[in-house]
DOSEKOL-97909 format. One record per residue: x, y, z of N, C-alpha, C, O in turn; residue number from 0. Coordinates in steps of 0.2 Angstrom, whole numbers, always signed. Example, Ala and Ser with C-alpha at 12.3 -4.5 7.8 and 13.67 -1.06 7.14 Angstrom:
BEGIN
   n_px   n_py   n_pz  ca_px  ca_py  ca_pz   c_px   c_py   c_pz   o_px   o_py   o_pz   nr
    +66    -28    +39    +62    -22    +39    +66    -16    +39    +71    -17    +42    0
    +64    -11    +35    +68     -5    +36    +64     +0    +39    +67     +6    +40    1
END
This chain:
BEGIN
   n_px   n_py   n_pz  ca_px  ca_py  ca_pz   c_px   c_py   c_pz   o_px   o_py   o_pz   nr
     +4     -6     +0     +0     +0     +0     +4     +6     +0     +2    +11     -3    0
    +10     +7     +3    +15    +10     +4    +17    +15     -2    +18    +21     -3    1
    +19     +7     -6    +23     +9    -12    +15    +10    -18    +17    +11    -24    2
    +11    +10    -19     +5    +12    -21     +4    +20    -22     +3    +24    -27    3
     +6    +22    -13     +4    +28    -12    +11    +32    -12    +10    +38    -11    4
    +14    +31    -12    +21    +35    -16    +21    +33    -24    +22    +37    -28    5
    +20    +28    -24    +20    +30    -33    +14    +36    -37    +14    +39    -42    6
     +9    +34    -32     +5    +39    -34     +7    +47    -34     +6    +50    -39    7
     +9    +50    -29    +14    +55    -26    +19    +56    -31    +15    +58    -36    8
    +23    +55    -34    +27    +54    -38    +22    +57    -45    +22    +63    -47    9
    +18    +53    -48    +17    +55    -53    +12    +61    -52    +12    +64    -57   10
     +7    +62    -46     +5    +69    -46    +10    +74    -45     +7    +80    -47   11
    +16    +75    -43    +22    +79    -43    +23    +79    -50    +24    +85    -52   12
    +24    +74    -53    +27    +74    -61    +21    +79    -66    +23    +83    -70   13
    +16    +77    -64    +11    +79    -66    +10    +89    -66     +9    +93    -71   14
    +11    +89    -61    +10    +97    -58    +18   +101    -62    +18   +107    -65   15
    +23    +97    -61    +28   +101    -62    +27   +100    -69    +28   +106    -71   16
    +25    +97    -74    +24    +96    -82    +19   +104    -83    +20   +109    -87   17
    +14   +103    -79     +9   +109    -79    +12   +117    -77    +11   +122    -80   18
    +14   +117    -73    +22   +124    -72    +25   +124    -77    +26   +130    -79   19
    +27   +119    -81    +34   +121    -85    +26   +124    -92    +27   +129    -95   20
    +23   +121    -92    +18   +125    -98    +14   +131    -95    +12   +134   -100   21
    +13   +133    -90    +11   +138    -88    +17   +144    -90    +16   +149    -94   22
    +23   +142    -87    +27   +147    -89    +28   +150    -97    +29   +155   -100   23
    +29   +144    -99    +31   +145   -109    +24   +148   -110    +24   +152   -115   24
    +21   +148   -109    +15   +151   -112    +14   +159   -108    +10   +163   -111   25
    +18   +160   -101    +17   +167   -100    +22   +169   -104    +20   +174   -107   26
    +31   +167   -105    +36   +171   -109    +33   +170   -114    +33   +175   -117   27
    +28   +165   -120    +24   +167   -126    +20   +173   -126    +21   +178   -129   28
    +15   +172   -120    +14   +180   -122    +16   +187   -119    +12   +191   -118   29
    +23   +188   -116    +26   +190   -115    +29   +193   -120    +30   +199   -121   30
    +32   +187   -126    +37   +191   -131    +31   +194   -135    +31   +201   -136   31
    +27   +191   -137    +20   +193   -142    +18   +203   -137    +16   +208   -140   32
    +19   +202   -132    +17   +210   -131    +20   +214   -132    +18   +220   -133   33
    +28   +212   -132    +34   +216   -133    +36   +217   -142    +40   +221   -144   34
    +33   +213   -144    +32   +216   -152    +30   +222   -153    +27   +225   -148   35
    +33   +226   -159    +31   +232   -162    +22   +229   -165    +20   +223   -166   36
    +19   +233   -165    +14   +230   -170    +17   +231   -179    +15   +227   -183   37
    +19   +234   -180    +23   +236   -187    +27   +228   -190    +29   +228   -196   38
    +27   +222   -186    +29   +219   -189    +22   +214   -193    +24   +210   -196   39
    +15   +216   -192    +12   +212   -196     +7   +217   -196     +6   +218   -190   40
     +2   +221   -199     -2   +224   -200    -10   +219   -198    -12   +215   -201   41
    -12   +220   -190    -18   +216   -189    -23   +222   -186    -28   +220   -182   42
    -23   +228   -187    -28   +232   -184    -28   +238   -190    -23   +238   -194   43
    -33   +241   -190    -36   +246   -197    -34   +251   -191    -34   +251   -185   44
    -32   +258   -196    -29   +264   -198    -36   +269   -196    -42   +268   -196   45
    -34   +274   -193    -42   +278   -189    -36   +285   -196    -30   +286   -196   46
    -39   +287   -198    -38   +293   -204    -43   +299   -198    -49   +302   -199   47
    -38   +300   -193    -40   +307   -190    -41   +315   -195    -43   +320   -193   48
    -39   +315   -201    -36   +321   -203    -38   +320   -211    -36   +324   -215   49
    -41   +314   -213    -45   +311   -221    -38   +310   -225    -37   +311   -231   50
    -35   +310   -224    -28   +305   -226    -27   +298   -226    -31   +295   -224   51
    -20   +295   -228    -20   +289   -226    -14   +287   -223     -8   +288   -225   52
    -17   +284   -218    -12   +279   -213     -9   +275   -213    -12   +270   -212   53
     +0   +276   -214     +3   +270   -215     +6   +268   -207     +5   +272   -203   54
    +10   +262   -205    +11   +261   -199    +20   +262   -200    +22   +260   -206   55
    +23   +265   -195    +30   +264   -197    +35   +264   -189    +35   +269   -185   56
    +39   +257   -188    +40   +257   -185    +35   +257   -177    +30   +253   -176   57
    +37   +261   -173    +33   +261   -166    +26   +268   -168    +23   +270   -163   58
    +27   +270   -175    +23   +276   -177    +17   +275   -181    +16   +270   -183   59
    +15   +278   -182    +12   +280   -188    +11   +286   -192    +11   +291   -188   60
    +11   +287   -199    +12   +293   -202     +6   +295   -206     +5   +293   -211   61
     +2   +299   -203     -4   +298   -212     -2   +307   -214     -1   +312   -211   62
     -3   +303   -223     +0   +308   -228     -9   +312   -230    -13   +308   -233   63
    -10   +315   -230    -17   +321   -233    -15   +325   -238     -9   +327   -238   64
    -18   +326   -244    -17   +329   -249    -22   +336   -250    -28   +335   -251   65
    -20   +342   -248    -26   +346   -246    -22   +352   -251    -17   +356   -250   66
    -26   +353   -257    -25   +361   -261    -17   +360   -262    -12   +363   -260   67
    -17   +354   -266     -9   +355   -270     -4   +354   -263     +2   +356   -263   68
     -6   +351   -259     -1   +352   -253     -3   +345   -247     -8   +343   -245   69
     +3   +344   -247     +3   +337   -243     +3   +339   -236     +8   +342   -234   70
     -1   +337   -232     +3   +337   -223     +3   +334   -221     -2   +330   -221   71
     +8   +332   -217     +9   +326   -214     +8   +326   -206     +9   +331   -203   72
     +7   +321   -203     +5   +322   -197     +8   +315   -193     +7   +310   -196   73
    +11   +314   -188    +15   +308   -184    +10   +307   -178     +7   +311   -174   74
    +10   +299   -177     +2   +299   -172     +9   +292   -169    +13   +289   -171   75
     +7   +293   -164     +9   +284   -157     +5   +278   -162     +1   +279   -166   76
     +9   +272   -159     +4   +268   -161     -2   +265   -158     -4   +260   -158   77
     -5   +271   -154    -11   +272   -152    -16   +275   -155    -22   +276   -153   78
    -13   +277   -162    -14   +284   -168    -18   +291   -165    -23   +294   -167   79
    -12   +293   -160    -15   +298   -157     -6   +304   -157     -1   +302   -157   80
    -10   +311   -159     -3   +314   -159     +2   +316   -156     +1   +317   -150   81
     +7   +316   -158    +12   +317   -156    +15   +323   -153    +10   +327   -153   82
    +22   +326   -150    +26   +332   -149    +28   +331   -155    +31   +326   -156   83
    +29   +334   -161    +34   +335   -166    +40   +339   -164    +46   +338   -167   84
    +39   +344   -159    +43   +350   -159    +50   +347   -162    +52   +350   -168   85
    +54   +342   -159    +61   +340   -160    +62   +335   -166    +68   +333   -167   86
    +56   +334   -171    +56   +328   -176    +59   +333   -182    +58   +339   -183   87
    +64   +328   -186    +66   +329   -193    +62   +325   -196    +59   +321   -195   88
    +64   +328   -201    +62   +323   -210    +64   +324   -213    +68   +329   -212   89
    +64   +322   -220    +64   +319   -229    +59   +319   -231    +56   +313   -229   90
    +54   +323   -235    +50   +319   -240    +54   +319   -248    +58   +323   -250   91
    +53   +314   -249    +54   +312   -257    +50   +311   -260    +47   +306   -258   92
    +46   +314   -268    +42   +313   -271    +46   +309   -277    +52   +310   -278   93
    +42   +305   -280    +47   +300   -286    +42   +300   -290    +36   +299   -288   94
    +44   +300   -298    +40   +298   -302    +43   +290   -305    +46   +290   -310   95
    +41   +285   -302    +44   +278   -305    +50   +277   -303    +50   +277   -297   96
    +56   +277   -307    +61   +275   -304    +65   +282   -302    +71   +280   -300   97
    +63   +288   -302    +67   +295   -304    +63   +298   -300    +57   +299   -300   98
    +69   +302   -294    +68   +307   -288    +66   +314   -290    +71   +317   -291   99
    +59   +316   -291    +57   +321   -294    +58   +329   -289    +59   +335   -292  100
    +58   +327   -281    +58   +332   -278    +59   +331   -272    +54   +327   -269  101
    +68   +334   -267    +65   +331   -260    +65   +337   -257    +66   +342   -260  102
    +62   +339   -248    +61   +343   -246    +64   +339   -237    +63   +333   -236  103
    +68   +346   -233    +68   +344   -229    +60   +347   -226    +56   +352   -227  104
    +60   +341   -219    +53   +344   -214    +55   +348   -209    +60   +347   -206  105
    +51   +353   -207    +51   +354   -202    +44   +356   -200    +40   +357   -204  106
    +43   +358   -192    +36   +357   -191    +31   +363   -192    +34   +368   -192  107
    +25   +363   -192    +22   +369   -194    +17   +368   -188    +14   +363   -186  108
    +17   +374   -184    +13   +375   -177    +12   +366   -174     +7   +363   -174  109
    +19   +364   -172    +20   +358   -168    +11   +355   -170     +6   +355   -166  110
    +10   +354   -177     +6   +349   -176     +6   +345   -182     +4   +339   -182  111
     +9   +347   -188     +9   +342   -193    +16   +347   -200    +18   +353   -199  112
    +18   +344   -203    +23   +345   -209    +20   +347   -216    +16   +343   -219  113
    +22   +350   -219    +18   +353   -225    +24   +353   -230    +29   +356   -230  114
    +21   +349   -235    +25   +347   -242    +21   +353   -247    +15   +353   -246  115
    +23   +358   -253    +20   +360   -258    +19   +356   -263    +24   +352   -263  116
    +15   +354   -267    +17   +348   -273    +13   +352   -279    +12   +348   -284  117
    +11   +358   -281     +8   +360   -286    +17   +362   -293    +22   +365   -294  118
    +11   +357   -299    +16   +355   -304    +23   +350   -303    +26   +348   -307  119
    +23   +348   -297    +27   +340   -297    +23   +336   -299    +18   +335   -295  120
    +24   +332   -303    +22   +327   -306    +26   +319   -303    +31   +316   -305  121
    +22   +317   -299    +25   +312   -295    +19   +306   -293    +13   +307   -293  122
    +23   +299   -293    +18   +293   -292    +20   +290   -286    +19   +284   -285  123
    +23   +295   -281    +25   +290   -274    +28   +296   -270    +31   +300   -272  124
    +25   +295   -262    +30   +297   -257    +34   +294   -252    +33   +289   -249  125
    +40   +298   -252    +42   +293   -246    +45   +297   -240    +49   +302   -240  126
    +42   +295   -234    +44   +301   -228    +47   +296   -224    +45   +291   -223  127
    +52   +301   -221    +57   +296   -218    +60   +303   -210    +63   +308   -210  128
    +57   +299   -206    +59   +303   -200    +60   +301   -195    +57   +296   -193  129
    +65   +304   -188    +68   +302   -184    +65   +304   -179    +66   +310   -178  130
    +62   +302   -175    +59   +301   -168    +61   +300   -162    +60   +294   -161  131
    +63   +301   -158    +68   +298   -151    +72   +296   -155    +72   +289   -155  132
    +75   +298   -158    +82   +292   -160    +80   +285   -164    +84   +280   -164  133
    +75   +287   -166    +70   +279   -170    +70   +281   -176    +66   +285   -178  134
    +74   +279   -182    +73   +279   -190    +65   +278   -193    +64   +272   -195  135
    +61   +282   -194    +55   +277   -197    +53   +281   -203    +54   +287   -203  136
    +51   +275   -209    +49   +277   -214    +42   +273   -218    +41   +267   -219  137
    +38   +278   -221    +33   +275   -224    +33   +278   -232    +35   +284   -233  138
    +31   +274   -237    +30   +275   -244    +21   +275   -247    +17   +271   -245  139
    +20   +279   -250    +14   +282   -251    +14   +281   -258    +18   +283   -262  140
     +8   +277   -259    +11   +277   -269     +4   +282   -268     +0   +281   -263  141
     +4   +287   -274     +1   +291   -276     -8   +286   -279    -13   +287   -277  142
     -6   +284   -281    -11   +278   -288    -17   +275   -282    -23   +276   -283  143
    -15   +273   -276    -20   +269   -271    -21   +274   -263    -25   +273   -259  144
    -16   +279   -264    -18   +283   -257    -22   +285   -255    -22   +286   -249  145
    -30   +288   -260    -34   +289   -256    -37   +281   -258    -43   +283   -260  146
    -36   +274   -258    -39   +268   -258    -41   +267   -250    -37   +265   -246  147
    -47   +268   -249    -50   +265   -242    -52   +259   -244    -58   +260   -244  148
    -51   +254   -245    -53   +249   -246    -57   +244   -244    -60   +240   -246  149
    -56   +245   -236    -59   +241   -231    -63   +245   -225    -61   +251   -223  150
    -69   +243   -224    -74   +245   -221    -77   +242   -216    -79   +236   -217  151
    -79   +246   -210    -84   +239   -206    -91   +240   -207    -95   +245   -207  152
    -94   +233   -208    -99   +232   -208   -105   +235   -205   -110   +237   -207  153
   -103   +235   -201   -108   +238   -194   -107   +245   -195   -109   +249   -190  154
   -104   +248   -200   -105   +255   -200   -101   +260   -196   -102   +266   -195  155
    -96   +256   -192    -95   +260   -186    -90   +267   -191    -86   +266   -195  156
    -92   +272   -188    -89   +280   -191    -82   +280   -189    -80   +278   -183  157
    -78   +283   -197    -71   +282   -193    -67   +277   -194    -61   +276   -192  158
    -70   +271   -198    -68   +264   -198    -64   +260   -204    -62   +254   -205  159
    -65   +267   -207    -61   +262   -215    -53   +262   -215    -49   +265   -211  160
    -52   +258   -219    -45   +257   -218    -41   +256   -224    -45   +253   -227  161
    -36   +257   -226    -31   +254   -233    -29   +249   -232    -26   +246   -236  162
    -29   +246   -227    -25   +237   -224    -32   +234   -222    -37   +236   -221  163
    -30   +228   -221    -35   +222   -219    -35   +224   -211    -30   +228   -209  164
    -40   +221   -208    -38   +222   -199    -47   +220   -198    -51   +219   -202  165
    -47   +221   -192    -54   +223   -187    -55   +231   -186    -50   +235   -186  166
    -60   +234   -185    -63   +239   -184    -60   +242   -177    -60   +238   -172  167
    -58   +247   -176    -54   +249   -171    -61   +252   -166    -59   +253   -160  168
    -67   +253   -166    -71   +252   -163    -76   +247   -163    -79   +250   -158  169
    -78   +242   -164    -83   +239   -162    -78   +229   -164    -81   +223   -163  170
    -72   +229   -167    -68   +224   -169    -72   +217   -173    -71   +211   -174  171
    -77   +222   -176    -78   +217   -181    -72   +216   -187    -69   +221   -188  172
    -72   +212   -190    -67   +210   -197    -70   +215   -201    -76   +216   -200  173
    -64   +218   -205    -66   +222   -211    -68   +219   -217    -66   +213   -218  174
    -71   +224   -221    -74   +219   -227    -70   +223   -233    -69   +229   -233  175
    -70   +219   -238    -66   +221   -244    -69   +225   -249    -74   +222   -253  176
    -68   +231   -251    -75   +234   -253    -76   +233   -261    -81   +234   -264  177
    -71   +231   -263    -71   +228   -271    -72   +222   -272    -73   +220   -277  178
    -72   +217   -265    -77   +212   -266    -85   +213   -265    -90   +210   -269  179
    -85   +215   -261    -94   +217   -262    -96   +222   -266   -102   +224   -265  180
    -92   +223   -270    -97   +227   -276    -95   +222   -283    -97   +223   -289  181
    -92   +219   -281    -91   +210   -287    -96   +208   -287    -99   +207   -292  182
   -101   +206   -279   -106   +204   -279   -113   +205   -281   -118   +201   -279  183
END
């Protein structure tokens, strides 16, 4: 009976410690998973505070607005909410295809957003590139799909459309693809 009830012991021991060792892997799994940038897989839709569009870059986001010949740009957290620009540099580069039509350095305009001229540049992409805390980030805007909102939620929630696939940043339903439902 002895050795019954120590074998038994034995394997509830083995049992419990198998159960810690996967509790743990599974807290440093979602440990690393929080410590991720979101910037390495796009799984959440873009909120267009400013009717522009939102690319994600780095630990930022950038959205580029084309407003009367004139681009402004605006830097949000990846919370897509604004920033201090006071101390931010940049680069815009406008390209027509393979050939750099026009670069401009940034600087900020009443610490809220960056203003590119673009009347009579003839250009099919941008590229902005700026440093943040000492963070390189850059995003590319092809001129051809920029104002492309292509994903919408369902449920209508205002504010919801997005240029990337994702969930609805209010109510998280899946986005729907708006050139497939008009196939239908």
């Amino acid at each position: 009976m002895t050795k019954t009830f120590t074998r038994m012991k034995v394997k509830l021991f083995k049992n419990l410690c198998g159960i810690a060792v996967l509790v743990l892997l599974a807290g440093a799994a979602v440990a690393q998973t929080t410590n991720a940038t979101h910037a390495a897989g796009p799984s959440h839709s873009h909120k267009s505070h400013n009717g522009g569009t939102v690319k994600s870059a780095g630990d930022y986001h950038i959205e580029l607005t084309d407003k009367n010949n004139v681009y402004l740009i605006y830097l949000l957290d990846a919370a897509e909410n604004a920033i201090n620009i006071k101390d931010v540099t940049g680069l815009a580069i406008l390209r027509d295809g393979d050939r750099t039509v026009h670069t401009q350095n940034l600087t900020p305009t009443f610490n809220s957003h960056f203003v590119v001229p673009i009347s009579n540049i003839t250009h099919t992409a941008v590229i902005l590139n700026f440093v943040v805390n000492n963070q390189n980030i850059t995003a590319k805007f092809d001129k051809r799909n920029s104002s492309a909102m292509n994903f919408f939620c369902p449920q209508k929630c205002n504010g919801s459309d997005s240029n990337i696939a994702g969930n609805c940043s209010k109510c998280g339903t899946a986005l729907a693809y708006r050139k497939l439902i008009a196939k239908e």
